[in-house]
DRENDREN-301239 format. One line per field, with one value per residue (C-alpha): residue number from 1; residue in one letter; x, y, z. Coordinates in nm, 3 decimals, always signed. Example, Ala and Ser with C-alpha at 12.3 -4.5 7.8 and 13.67 -1.06 7.14 Angstrom:
REM residues 2
num: 1_2;
residuo: a_s;
c1: +1.230_+1.367;
c2: -0.450_-0.106;
c3: +0.780_+0.714;
//
This chain:
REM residues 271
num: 1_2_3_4_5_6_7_8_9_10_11_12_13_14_15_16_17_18_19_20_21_22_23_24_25_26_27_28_29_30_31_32_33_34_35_36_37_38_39_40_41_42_43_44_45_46_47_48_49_50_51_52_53_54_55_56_57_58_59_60_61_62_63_64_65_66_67_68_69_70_71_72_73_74_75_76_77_78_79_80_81_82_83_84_85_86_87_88_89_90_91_92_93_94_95_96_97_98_99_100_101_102_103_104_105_106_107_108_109_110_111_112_113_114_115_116_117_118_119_120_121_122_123_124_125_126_127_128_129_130_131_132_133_134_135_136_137_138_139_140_141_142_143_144_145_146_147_148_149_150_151_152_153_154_155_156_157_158_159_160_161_162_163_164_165_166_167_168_169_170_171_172_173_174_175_176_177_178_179_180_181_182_183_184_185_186_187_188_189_190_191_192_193_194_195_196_197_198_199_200_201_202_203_204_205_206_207_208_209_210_211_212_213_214_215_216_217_218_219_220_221_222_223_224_225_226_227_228_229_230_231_232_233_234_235_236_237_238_239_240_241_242_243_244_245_246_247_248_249_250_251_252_253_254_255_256_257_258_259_260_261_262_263_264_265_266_267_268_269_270_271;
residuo: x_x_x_x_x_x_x_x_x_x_x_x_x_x_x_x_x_x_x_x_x_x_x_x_x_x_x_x_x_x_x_x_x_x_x_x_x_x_x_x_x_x_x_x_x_x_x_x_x_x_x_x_x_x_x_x_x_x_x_x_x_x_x_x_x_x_x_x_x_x_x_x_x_x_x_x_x_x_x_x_x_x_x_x_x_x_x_x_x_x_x_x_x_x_x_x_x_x_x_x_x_x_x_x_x_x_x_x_x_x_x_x_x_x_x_x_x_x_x_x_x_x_x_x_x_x_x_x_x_x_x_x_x_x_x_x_x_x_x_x_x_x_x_x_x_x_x_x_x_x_x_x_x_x_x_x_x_x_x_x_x_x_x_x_x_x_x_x_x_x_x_x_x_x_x_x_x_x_x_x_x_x_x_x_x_x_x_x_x_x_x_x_x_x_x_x_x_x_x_x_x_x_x_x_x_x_x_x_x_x_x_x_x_x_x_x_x_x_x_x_x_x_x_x_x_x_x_x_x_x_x_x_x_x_x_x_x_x_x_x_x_x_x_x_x_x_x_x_x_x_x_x_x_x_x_x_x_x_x_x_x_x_x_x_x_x_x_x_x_x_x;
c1: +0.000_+0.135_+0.249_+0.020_+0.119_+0.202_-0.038_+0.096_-0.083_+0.005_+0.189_-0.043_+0.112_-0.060_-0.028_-0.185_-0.433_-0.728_-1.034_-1.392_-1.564_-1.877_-1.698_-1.471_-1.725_-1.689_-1.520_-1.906_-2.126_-2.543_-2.522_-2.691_-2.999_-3.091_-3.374_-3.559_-3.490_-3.618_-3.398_-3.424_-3.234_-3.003_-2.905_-2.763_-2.463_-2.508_-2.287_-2.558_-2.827_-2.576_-2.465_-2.811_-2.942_-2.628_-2.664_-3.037_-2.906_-2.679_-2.776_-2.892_-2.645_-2.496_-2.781_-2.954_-2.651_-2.650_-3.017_-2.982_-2.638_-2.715_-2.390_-2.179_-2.040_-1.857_-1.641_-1.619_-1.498_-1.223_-1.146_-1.040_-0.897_-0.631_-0.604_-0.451_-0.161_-0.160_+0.095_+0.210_+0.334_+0.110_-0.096_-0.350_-0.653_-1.012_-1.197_-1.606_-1.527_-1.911_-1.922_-1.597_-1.632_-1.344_-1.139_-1.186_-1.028_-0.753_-0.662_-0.604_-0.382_-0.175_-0.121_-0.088_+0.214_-0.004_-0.251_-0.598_-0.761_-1.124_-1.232_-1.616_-1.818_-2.088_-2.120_-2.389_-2.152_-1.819_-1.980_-2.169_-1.864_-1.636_-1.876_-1.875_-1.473_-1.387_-1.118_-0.964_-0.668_-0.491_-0.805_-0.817_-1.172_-1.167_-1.445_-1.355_-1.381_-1.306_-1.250_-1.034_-0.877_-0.685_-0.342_-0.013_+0.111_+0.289_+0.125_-0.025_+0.064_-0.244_-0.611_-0.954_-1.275_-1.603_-1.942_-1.866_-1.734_-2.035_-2.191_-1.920_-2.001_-1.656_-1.509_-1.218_-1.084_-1.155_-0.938_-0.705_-0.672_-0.650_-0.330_-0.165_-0.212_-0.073_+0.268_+0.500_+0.480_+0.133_-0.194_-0.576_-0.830_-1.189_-1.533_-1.822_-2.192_-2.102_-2.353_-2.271_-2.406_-2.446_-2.594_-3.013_-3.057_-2.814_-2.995_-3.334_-3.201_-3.055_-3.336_-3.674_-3.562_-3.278_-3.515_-3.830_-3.593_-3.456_-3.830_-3.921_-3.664_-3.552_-3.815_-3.626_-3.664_-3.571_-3.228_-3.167_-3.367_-3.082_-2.851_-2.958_-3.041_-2.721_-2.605_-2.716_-2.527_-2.195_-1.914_-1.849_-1.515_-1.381_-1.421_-1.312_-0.955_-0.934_-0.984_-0.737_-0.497_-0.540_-0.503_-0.119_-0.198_-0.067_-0.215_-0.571_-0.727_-1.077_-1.271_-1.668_-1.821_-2.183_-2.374_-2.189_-2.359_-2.046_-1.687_-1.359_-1.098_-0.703_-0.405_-0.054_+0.118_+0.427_+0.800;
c2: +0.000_+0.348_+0.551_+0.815_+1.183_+1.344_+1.647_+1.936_+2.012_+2.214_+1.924_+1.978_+2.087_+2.049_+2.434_+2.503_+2.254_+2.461_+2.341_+2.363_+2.657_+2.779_+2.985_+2.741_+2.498_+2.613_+2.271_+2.145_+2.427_+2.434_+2.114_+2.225_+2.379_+2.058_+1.938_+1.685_+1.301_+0.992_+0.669_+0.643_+1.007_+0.868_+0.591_+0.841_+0.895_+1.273_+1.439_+1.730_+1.446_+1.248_+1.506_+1.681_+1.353_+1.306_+1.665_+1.611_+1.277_+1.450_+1.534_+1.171_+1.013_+0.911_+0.773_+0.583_+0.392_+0.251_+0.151_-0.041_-0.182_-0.270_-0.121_-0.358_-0.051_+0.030_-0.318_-0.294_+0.039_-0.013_-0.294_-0.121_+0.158_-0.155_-0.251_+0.075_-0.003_+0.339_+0.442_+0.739_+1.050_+0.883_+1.086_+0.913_+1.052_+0.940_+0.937_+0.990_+1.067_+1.179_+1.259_+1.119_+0.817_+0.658_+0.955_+0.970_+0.619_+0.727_+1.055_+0.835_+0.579_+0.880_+1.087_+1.461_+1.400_+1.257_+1.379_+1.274_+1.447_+1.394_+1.465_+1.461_+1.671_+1.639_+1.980_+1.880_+1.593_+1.781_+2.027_+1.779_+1.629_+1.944_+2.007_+1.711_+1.661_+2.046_+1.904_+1.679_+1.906_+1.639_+1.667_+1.862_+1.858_+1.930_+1.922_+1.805_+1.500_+1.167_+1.163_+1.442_+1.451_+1.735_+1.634_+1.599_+1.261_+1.031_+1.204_+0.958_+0.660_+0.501_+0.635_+0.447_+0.453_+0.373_+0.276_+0.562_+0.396_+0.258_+0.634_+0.799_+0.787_+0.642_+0.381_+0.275_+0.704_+0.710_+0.380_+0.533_+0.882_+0.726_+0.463_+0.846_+0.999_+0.703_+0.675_+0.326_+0.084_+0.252_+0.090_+0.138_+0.002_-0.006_-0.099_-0.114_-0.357_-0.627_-0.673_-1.057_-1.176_-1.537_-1.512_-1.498_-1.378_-1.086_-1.027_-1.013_-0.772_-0.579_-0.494_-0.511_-0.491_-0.201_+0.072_+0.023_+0.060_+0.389_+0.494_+0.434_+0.631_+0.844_+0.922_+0.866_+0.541_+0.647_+0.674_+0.408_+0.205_+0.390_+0.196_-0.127_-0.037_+0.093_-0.183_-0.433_-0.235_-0.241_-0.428_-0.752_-0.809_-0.972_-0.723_-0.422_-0.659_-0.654_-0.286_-0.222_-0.412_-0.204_+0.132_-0.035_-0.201_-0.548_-0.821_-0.756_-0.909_-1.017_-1.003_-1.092_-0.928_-0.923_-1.234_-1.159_-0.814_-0.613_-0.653_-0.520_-0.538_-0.389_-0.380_-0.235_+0.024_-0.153_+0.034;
c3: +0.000_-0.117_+0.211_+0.248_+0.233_+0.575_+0.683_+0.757_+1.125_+1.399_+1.640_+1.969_+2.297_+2.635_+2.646_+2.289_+2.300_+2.396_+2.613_+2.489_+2.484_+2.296_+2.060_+1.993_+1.796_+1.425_+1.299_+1.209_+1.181_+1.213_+1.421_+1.689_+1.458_+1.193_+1.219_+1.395_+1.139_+1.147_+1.161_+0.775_+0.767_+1.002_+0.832_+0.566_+0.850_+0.757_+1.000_+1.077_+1.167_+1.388_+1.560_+1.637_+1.759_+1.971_+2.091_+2.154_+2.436_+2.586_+2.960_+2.998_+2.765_+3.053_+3.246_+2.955_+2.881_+3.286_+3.197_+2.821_+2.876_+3.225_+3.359_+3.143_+2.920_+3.167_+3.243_+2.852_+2.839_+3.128_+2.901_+2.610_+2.787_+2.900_+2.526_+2.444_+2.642_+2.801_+3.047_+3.232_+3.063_+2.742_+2.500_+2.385_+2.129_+2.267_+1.881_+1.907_+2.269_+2.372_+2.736_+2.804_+3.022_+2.837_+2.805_+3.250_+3.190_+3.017_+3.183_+3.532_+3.348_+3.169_+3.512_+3.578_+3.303_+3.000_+2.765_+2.667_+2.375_+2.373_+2.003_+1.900_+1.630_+1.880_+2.082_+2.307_+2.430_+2.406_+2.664_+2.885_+2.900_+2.996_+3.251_+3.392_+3.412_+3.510_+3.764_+3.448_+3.393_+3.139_+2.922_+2.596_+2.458_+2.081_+1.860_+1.553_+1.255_+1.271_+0.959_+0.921_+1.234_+1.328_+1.428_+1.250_+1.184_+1.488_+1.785_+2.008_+2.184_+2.099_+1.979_+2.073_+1.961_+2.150_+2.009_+1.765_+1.469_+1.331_+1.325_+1.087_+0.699_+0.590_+0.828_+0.609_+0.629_+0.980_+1.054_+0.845_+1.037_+1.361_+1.265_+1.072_+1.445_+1.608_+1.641_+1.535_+1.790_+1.921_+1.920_+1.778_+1.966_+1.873_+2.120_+1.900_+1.870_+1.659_+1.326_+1.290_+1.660_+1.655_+1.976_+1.922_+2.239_+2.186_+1.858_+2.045_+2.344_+1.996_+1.780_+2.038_+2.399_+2.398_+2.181_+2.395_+2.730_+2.561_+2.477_+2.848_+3.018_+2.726_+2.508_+2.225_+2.072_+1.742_+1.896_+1.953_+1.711_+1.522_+1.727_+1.629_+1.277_+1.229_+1.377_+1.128_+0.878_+1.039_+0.910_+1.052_+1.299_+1.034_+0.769_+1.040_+1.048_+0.705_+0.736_+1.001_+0.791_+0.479_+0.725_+0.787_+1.140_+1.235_+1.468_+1.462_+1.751_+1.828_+2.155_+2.162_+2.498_+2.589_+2.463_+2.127_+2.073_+2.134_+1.989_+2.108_+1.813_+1.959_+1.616_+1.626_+1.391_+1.292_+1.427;
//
């Protein structure tokens, strides 16, 4: 595979890496003003529709999660945050990073002397997030594109991605921008619902149980009908090794979690 052109971006600094703040969100513009879609418009993965549905969950993003994953998000998520490999004095890029649960992971194992960069083109989240983590001071919130992600080349020790892959519109580019960031030696790690479950009652819980929970205490089923729709559309482990293989990542590994309705795939960028 041809090597792909470096980009020529700023090389963050924990100094120059700026927090959130209001006037800071121009990377996606009119997110917080589309309008109200249906799953069928969501399904397009149009980054205005994504992003006002995300901004629409936000202040019980949190809470809804506890309820449909019944707490077990969060043994996955400490999970991957151990498949990045992170260690003190690391800086590591938190991809789709919502309210940051998994970048509060990350900015323990990194200490006072690492760096977590929570990216998301989700301003609702990016702020609910903030708020939440004020005493965070290794946190850099960034809004920002997964698919475009705005750091130079050989930056991180290791970049994740949780239950966000699934909602960008291009997952080879995205794969591809977070092994660039990473740098050789450094690991990707991604947490995602797994479309192949061979696990019936995992498909069941999947496609009738989780959308009427989120109904009932979120009043958004569409949401996550959304979630299992898209879902059903994802690419399969084995075609998201192939991908990490054509991004220039070695050792693809495979983890099934959750009655099979949740995957947790960690690969290395060669030295």
């Amino acid at each position: 595979m041809a090597k792909r052109a470096t980009k020529q971006k700023p090389a963050p600094e924990p100094d120059d890496t700026p927090n959130l703040t209001t006037t800071d969100m121009t990377d996606i513009t009119d997110m917080t003003h589309a309008t109200t879609t249906r799953p069928a418009s969501l399904m397009t993965k149009s980054p205005a529709h994504i992003s006002h549905m995300f901004d629409a969950l936000a202040d019980r993003y949190d809470d809804m999660n506890d309820w449909i994953w019944m707490g077990l998000h969060r043994l996955w998520k400490q999970d991957a945050c151990h498949q990045t490999q992170a260690d003190k004095g690391d800086w590591v890029l938190d991809v789709c990073t919502g309210t940051g649960d998994m970048a509060e992971r990350l900015s323990t194992m990194v200490g006072p002397e690492g760096r977590v960069v929570a990216l998301d083109f989700s301003a609702g989240m990016l702020e609910k997030g903030k708020q939440r983590l004020a005493g965070r001071k290794n946190i850099s919130w960034r809004q920002g594109d997964a698919l475009d992600i705005p750091f130079e080349d050989h930056t991180f020790q290791s970049a994740v991605i949780s239950f966000g892959l699934r909602n960008v519109a291009h997952v080879p580019q995205a794969l591809a921008e977070m092994a660039r960031v990473v740098k050789p030696g450094g690991t990707v790690v991604i947490l995602d619902t797994a479309s192949d479950n061979p696990n019936p009652l995992g498909r069941l819980y999947m496609s009738a149980i989780m959308p009427f929970i989120g109904h009932l205490i979120g009043k958004n089923q569409d949401a996550y009908q959304y979630l299992n729709d898209s879902t059903q559309t994802f690419e399969t482990p084995a075609e998201l090794k192939i991908r990490l293989r054509d991004a220039g990542l070695d050792k693809p590994v495979v983890k099934r979690l959750g009655f099979g309705s949740v995957v947790l795939i960690s690969a290395q960028k060669p030295l």
